[in-house]
C-alpha positions, -999 to 999 in steps of 0.1 A, spaced: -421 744 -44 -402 759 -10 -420 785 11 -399 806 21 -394 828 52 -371 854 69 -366 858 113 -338 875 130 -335 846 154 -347 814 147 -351 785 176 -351 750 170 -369 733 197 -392 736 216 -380 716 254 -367 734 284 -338 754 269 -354 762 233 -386 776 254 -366 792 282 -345 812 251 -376 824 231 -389 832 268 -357 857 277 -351 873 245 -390 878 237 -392 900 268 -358 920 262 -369 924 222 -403 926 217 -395 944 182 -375 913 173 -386 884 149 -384 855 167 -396 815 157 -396 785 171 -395 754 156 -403 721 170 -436 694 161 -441 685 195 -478 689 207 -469 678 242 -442 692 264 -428 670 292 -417 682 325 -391 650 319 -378 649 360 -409 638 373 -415 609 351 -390 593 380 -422 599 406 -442 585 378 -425 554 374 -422 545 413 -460 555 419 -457 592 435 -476 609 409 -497 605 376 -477 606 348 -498 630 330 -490 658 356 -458 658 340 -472 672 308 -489 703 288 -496 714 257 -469 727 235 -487 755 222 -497 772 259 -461 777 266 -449 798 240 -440 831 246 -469 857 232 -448 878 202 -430 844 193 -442 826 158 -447 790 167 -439 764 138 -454 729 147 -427 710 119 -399 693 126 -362 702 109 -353 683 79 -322 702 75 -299 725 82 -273 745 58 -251 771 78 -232 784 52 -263 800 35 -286 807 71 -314 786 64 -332 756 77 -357 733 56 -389 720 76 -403 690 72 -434 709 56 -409 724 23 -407 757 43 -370 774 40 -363 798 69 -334 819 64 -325 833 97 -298 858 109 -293 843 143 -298 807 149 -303 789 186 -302 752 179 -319 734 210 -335 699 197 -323 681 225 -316 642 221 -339 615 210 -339 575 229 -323 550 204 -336 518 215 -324 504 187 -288 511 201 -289 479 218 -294 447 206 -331 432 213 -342 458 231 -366 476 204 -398 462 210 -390 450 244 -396 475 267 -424 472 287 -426 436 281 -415 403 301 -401 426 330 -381 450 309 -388 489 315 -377 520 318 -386 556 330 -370 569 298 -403 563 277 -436 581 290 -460 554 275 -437 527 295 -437 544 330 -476 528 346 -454 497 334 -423 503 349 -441 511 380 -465 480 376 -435 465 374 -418 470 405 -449 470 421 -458 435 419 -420 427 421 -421 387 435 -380 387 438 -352 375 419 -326 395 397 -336 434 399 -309 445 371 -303 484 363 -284 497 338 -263 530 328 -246 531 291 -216 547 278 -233 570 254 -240 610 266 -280 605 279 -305 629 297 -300 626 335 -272 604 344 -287 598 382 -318 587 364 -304 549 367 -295 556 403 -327 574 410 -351 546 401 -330 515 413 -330 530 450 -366 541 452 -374 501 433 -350 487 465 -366 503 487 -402 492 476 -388 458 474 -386 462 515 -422 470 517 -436 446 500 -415 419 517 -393 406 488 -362 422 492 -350 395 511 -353 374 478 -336 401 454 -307 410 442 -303 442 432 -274 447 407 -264 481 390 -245 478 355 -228 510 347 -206 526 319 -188 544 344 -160 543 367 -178 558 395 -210 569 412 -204 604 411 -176 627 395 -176 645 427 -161 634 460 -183 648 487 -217 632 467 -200 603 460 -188 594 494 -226 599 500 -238 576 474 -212 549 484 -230 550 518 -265 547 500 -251 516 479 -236 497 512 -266 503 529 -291 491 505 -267 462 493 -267 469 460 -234 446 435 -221 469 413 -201 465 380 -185 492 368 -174 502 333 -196 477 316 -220 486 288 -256 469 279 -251 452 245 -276 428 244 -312 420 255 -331 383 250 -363 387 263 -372 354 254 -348 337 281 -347 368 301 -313 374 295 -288 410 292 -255 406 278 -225 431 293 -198 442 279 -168 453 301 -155 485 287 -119 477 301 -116 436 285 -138 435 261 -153 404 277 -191 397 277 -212 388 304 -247 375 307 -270 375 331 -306 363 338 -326 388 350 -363 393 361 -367 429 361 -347 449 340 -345 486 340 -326 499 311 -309 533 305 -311 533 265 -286 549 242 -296 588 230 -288 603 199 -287 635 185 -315 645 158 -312 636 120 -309 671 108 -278 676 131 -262 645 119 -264 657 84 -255 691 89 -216 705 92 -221 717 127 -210 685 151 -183 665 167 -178 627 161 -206 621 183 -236 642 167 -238 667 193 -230 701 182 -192 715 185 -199 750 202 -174 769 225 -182 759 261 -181 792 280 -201 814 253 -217 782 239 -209 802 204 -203 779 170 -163 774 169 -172 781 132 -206 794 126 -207 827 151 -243 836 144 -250 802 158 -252 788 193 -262 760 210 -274 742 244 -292 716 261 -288 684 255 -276 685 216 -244 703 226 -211 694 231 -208 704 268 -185 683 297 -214 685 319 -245 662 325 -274 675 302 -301 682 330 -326 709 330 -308 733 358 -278 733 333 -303 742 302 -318 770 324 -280 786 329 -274 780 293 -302 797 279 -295 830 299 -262 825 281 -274 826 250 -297 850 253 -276 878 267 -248 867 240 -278 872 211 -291 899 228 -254 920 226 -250 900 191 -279 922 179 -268 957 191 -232 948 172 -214 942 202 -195 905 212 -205 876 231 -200 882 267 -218 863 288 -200 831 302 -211 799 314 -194 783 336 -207 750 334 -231 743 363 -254 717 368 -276 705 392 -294 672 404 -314 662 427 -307 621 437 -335 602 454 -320 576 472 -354 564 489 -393 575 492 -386 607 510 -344 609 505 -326 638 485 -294 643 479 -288 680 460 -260 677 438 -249 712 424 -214 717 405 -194 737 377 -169 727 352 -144 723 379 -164 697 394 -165 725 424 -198 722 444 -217 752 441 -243 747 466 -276 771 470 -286 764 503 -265 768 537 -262 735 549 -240 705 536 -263 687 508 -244 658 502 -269 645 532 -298 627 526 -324 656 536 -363 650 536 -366 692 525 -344 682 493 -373 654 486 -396 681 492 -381 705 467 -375 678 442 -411 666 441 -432 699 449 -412 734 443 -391 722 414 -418 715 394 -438 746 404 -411 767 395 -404 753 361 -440 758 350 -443 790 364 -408 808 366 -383 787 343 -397 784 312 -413 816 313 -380 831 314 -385 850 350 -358 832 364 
């Protein structure tokens, strides 16, 4: 039999924006009902597992316990969501509880689908294939380039919407430039396979990254998708997103980028697009249809890269939106689609991308950050990561 229970805003997970959310709208409505839902036990500070996988840090300084970040005056729910009906406000758990809500915030992010590309389930971290997309694979990844001998060093970016696009780019430039230290760069080729028609959607970073790539001598292909691995003969198979034509390659360290997907419940519900991710307006980041629902993060339907600087803006969205939902007034906060990302192009080398939906540059600090800047590496690696423990996700920023 279904347990049920009642909230005036319910929260469905329990990463950067979900956390963020419950944070804001806990300190503006203390009197409110508020619950979060999410089973994670472990919470992931998910841009340093880049400084993890190219031996800057431990990987397990990049998380903390679930439970020690929520908000006091929030319920916590450690279950997952089996599913979600809109039309009647409620949400089953995976434990048979039914939570009918009046407001719903709907932030589960997007979960790795390495079974998205042929062979490469069960590969990773195995015969030289890795990735900085999996925590228990990044001492791998970095073992990995670390005892690099040479040959074909191949990265890869895919088609399908994913968690930092400059990941890819991140890790292949801080893995070249290891490759110098240890005196085998001469014997590698580095090659980057990407879904994309460019580096960089914006001019000034791009013309910066174009730079990065002559420099380091890095082959690109552009617009060609991962479709294949064989581990056994150390072999990727490319797809070219304009012909149709495949490609392979032998390789003896791949990096791969794998496909993301949006979560089960969402799939199943009546609240997406074509591609899972949940159709909300892009401004107020209200449900086209539902308008006691919103979303952000990763699992919504945004034309912006899903990064954690764009989940922060978001979730002040939403909560002023909720917050003027709740005293019967409309949604009036706007978002105007900014993101933000720091790209490492070598041990020490930042370059601070920041940028709205007009692919305008909106840049915090008064000098031009489309240069490589040794402060930007020292922001990236040291005050980011200070400031999301301590000022993000408690919602004072």
């Amino acid at each position: 039999m279904l347990q049920h229970q009642h909230c005036q805003i319910l929260i469905i997970g329990g990463g950067t924006a979900g956390l963020i959310v419950a944070s804001k709208l806990i300190k503006k409505l203390p009197a409110v009902s508020i619950v979060l839902l999410d089973s994670a036990d472990k919470h992931y500070y998910q841009p340093a597992w880049l400084f993890a996988g190219s031996g800057i840090m431990a990987k397990e300084k990049s998380a903390r316990s679930e439970k020690s970040l929520i908000p006091n005056g929030v319920l916590f729910l450690q279950e997952a969501a089996e599913l979600c009906n809109p039309d009647e406000n409620y949400v089953i758990t995976s434990q048979g509880k039914r939570i009918f809500y009046d407001y719903l915030a709907l932030a589960p992010g997007i979960t790795v689908d390495w079974a998205g590309v042929k062979g490469l389930e069960g590969s990773i971290g195995k015969d030289g294939v890795v990735s900085i997309y999996s925590y228990e694979q990044l001492d791998q990844t970095w073992q990995s380039i670390k005892i690099f001998p040479g040959g074909a060093a191949v990265f890869t970016l895919p088609a399908t919407p994913l968690k930092c696009p400059s990941a890819p780019q991140k890790i292949m430039y801080l893995a070249e430039e290891y490759f110098h230290k240890t005196g085998v760069r001469k014997d590698t080729n580095v090659i980057f396979f990407t879904a994309k028609d460019k580096l960089c959607e914006i001019k000034k970073y791009e013309s910066t990254l174009k730079k990065v790539i002559e420099r380091k001598n890095i082959k690109i292909f552009f617009k060609h998708d991962l479709e294949e691995v064989r581990p056994d003969k150390k072999e990727a198979v490319f797809k070219s997103l304009v012909t149709g034509s495949k490609e392979t390659i032998k390789y003896d360290l791949l990096h791969v980028t794998p496909c993301f997907q949006a979560p089960v419940f969402l799939k199943k519900s009546r609240l997406t697009q074509k591609n899972g991710l949940v159709d909300v307006n892009p401004y107020t980041l209200q449900h086209q249809r539902y308008k006691n629902i919103f979303a952000l993060g990763d699992a919504a339907d945004l034309p912006t890269p899903k990064t954690g600087a764009a989940a922060r803006r978001q979730a002040k969205v939403v909560a002023e939106n909720l917050i003027r939902l709740l005293s019967s007034g409309q949604p009036g906060a706007s978002y105007n689609g900014y993101t933000s990302c720091p790209i490492t192009t070598g041990y020490g080398k930042v370059v601070l991308l920041e940028y709205d939906y007009d692919k305008k540059p909106l840049e915090t600090f008064p000098f031009n950050q489309a240069k490589e800047r040794y402060s930007m590496f020292l922001l990236d690696r040291y005050v980011l990561p200070y400031m999301y423990w301590n000022f993000m996700l408690p919602g004072r920023i």
